[in-house]
PDB file of N, CA, C and O in Angstrom:
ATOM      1  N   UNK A   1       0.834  -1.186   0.000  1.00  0.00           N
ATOM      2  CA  UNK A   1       0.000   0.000   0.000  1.00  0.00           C
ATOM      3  C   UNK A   1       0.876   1.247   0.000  1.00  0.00           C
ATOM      4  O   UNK A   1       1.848   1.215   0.755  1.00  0.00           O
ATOM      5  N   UNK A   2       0.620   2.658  -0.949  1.00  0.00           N
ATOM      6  CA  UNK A   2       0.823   3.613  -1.144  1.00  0.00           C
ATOM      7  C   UNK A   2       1.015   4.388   0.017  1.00  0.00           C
ATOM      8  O   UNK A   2       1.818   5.318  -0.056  1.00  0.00           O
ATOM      9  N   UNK A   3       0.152   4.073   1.558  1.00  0.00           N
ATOM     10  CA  UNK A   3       0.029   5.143   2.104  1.00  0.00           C
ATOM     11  C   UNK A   3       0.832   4.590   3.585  1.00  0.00           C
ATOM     12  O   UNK A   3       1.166   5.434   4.416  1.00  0.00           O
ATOM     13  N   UNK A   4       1.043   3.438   3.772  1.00  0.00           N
ATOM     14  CA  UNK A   4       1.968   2.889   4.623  1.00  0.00           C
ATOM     15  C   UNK A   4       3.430   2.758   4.323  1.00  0.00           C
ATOM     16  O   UNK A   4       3.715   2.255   3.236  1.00  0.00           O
ATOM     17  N   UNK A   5       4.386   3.127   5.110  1.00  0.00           N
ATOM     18  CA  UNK A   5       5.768   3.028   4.851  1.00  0.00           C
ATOM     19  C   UNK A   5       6.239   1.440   4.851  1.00  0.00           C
ATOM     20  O   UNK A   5       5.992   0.603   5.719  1.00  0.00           O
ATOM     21  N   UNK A   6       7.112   1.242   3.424  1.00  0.00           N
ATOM     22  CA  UNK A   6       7.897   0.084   3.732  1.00  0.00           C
ATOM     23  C   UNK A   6       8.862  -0.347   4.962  1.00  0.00           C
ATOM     24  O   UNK A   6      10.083  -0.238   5.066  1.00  0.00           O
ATOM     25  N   UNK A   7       7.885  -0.884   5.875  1.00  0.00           N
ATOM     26  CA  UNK A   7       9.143  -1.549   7.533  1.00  0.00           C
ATOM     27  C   UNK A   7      10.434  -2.042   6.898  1.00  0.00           C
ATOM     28  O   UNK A   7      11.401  -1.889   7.645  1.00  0.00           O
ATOM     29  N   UNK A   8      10.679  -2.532   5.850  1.00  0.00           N
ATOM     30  CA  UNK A   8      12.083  -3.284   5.161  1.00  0.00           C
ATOM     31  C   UNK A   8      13.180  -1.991   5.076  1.00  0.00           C
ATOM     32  O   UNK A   8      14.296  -2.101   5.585  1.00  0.00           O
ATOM     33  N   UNK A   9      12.774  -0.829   4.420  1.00  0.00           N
ATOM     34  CA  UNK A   9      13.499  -0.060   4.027  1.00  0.00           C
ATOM     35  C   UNK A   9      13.887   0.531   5.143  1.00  0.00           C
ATOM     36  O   UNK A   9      15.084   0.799   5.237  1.00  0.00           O
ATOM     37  N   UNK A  10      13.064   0.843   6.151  1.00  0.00           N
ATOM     38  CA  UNK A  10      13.147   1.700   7.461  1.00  0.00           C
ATOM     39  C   UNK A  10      13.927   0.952   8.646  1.00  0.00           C
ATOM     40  O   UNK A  10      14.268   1.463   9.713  1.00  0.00           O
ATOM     41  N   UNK A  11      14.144  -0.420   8.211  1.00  0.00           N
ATOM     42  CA  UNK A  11      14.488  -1.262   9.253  1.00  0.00           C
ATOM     43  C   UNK A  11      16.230  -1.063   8.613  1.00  0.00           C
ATOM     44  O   UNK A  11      17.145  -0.874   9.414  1.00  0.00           O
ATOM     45  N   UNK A  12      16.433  -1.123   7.417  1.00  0.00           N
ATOM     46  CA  UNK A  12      18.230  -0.938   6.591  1.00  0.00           C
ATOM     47  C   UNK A  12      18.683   0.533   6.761  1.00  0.00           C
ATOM     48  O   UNK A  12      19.783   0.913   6.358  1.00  0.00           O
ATOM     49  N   UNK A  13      17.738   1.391   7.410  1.00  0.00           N
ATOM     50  CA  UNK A  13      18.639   2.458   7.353  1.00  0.00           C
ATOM     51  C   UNK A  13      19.352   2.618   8.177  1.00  0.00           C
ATOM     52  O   UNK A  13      18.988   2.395   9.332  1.00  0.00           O
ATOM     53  N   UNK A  14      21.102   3.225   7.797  1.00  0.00           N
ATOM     54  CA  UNK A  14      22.224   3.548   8.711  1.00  0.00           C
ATOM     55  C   UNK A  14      22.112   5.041   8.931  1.00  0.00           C
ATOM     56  O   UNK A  14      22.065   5.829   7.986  1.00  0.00           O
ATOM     57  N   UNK A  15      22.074   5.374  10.071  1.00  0.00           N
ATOM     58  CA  UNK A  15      21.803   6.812  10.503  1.00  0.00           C
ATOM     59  C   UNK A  15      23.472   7.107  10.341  1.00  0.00           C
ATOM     60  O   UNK A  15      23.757   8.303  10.270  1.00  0.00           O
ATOM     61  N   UNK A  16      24.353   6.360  10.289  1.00  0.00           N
ATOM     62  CA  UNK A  16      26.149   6.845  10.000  1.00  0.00           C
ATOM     63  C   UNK A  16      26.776   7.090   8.477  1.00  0.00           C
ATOM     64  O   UNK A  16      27.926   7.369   8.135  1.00  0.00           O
ATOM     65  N   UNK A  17      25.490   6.860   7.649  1.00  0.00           N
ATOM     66  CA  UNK A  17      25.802   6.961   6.627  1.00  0.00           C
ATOM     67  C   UNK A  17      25.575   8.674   6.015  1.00  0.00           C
ATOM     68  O   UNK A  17      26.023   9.060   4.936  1.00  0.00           O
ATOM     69  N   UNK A  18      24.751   9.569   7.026  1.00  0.00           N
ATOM     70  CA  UNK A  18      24.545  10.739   6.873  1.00  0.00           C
ATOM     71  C   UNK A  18      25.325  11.483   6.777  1.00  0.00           C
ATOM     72  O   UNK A  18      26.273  11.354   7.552  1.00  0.00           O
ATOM     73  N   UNK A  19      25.357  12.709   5.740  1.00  0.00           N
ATOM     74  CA  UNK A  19      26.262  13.856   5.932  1.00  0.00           C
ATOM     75  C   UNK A  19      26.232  14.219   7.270  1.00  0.00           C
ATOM     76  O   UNK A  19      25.393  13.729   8.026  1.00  0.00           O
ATOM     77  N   UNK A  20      27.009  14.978   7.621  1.00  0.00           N
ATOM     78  CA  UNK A  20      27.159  15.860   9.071  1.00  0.00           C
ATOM     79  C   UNK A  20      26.994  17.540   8.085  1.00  0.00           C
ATOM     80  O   UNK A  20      27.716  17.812   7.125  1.00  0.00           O
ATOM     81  N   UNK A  21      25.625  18.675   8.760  1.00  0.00           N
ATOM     82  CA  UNK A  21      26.035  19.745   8.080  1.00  0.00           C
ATOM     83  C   UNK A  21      26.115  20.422   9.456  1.00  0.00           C
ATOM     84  O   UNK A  21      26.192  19.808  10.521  1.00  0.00           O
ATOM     85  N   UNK A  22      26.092  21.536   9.338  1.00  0.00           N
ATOM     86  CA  UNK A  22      26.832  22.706   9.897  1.00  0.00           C
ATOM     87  C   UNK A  22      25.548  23.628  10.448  1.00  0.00           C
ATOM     88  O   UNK A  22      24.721  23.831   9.560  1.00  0.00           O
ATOM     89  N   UNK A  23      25.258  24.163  11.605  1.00  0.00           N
ATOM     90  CA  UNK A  23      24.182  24.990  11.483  1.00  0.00           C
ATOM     91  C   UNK A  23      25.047  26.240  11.636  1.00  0.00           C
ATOM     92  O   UNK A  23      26.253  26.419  11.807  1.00  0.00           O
ATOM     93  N   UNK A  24      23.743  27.219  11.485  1.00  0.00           N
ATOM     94  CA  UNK A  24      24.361  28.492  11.238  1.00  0.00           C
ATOM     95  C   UNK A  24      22.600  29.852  11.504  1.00  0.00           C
ATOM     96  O   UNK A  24      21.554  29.948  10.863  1.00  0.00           O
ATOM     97  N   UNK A  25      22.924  30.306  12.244  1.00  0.00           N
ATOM     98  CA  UNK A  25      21.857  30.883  12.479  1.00  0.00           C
ATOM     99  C   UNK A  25      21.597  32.051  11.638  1.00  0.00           C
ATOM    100  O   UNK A  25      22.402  32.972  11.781  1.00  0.00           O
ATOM    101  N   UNK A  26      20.771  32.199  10.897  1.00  0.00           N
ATOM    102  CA  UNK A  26      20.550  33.110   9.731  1.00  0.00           C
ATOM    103  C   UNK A  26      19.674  34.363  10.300  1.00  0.00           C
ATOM    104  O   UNK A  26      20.003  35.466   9.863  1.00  0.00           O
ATOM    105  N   UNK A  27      18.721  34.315  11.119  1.00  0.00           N
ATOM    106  CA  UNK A  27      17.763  35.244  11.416  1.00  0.00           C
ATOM    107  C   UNK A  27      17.970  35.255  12.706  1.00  0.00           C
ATOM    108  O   UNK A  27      17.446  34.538  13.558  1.00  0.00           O
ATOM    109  N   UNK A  28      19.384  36.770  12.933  1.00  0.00           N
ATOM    110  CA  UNK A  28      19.098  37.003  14.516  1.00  0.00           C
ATOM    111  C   UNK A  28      18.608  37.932  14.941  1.00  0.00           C
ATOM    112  O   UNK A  28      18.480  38.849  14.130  1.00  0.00           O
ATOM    113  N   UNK A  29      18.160  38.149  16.188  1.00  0.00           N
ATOM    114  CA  UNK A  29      17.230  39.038  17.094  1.00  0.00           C
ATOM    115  C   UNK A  29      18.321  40.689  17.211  1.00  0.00           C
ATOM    116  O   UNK A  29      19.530  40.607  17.432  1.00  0.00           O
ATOM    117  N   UNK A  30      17.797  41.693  17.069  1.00  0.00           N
ATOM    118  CA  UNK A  30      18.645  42.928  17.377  1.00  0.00           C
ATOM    119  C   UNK A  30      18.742  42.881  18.975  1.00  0.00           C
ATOM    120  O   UNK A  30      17.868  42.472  19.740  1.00  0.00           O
ATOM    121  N   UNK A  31      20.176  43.463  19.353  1.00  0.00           N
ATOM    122  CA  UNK A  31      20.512  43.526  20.588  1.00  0.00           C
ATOM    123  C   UNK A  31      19.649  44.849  21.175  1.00  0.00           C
ATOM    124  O   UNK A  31      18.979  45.578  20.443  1.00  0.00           O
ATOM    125  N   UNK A  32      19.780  45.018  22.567  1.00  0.00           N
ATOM    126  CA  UNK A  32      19.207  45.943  23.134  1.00  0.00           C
ATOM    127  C   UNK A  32      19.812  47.048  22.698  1.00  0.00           C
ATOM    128  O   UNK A  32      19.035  47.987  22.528  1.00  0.00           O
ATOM    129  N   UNK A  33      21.318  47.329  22.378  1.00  0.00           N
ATOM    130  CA  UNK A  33      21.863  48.479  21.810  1.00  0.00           C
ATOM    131  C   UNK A  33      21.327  49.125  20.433  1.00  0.00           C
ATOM    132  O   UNK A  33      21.432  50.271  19.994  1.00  0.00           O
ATOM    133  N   UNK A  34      20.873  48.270  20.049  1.00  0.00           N
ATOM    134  CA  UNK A  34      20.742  48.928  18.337  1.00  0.00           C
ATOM    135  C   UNK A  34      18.863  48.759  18.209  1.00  0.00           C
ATOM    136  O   UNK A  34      18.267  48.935  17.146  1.00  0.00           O
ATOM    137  N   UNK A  35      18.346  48.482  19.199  1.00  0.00           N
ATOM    138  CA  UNK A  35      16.737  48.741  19.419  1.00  0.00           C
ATOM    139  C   UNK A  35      16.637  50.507  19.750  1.00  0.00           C
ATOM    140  O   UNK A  35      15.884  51.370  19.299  1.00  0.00           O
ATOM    141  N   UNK A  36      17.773  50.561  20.751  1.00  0.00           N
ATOM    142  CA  UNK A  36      17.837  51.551  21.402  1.00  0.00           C
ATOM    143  C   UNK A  36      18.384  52.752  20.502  1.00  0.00           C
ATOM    144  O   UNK A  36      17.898  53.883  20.512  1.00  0.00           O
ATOM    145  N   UNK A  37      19.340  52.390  19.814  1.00  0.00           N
ATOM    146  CA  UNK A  37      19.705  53.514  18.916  1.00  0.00           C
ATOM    147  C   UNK A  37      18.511  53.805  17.557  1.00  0.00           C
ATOM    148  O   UNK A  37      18.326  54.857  16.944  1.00  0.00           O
ATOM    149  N   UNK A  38      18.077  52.955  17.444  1.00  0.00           N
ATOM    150  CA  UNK A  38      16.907  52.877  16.025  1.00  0.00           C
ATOM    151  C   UNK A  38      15.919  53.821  16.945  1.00  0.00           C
ATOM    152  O   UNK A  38      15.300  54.685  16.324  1.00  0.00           O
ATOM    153  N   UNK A  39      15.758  53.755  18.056  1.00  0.00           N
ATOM    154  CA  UNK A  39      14.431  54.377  18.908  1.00  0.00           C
ATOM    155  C   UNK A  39      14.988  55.733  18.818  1.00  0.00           C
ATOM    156  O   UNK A  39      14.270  56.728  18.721  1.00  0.00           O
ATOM    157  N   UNK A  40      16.583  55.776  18.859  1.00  0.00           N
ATOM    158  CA  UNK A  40      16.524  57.466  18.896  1.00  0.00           C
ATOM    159  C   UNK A  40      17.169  57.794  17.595  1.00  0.00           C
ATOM    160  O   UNK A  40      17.938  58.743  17.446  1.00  0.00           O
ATOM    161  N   UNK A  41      16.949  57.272  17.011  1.00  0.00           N
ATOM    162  CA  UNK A  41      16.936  57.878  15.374  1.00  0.00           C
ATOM    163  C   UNK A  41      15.725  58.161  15.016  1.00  0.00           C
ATOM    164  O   UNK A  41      15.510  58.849  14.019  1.00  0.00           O
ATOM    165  N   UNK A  42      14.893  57.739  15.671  1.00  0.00           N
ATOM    166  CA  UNK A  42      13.079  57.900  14.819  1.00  0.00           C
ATOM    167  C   UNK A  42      13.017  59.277  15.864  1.00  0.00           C
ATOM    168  O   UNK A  42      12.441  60.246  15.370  1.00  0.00           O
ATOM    169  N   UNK A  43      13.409  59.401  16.875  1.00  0.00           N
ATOM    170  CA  UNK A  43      12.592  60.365  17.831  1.00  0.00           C
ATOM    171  C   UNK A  43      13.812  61.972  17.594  1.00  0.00           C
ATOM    172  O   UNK A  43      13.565  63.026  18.180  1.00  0.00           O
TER     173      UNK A  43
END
């Protein structure tokens, strides 16, 4: 069946056979310094 996973295939997989990647945080939060300076650039 289409909608059940093959147990055979899921049972051969090597989790050591995986790349290893790298994280990397793309979307960071502004520090309190530069909230603070943006606040007194608008005012």
């Amino acid at each position: 069946m289409a909608d059940k996973p093959d147990m055979e295939e899921i049972a051969s997989f090597h989790k050591a056979e995986l790349k290893k990647t790298g994280r990397q945080e793309k979307n960071t939060l502004p520090t309190k310094e530069t909230t603070e300076q943006e606040k007194s650039e608008i005012s």
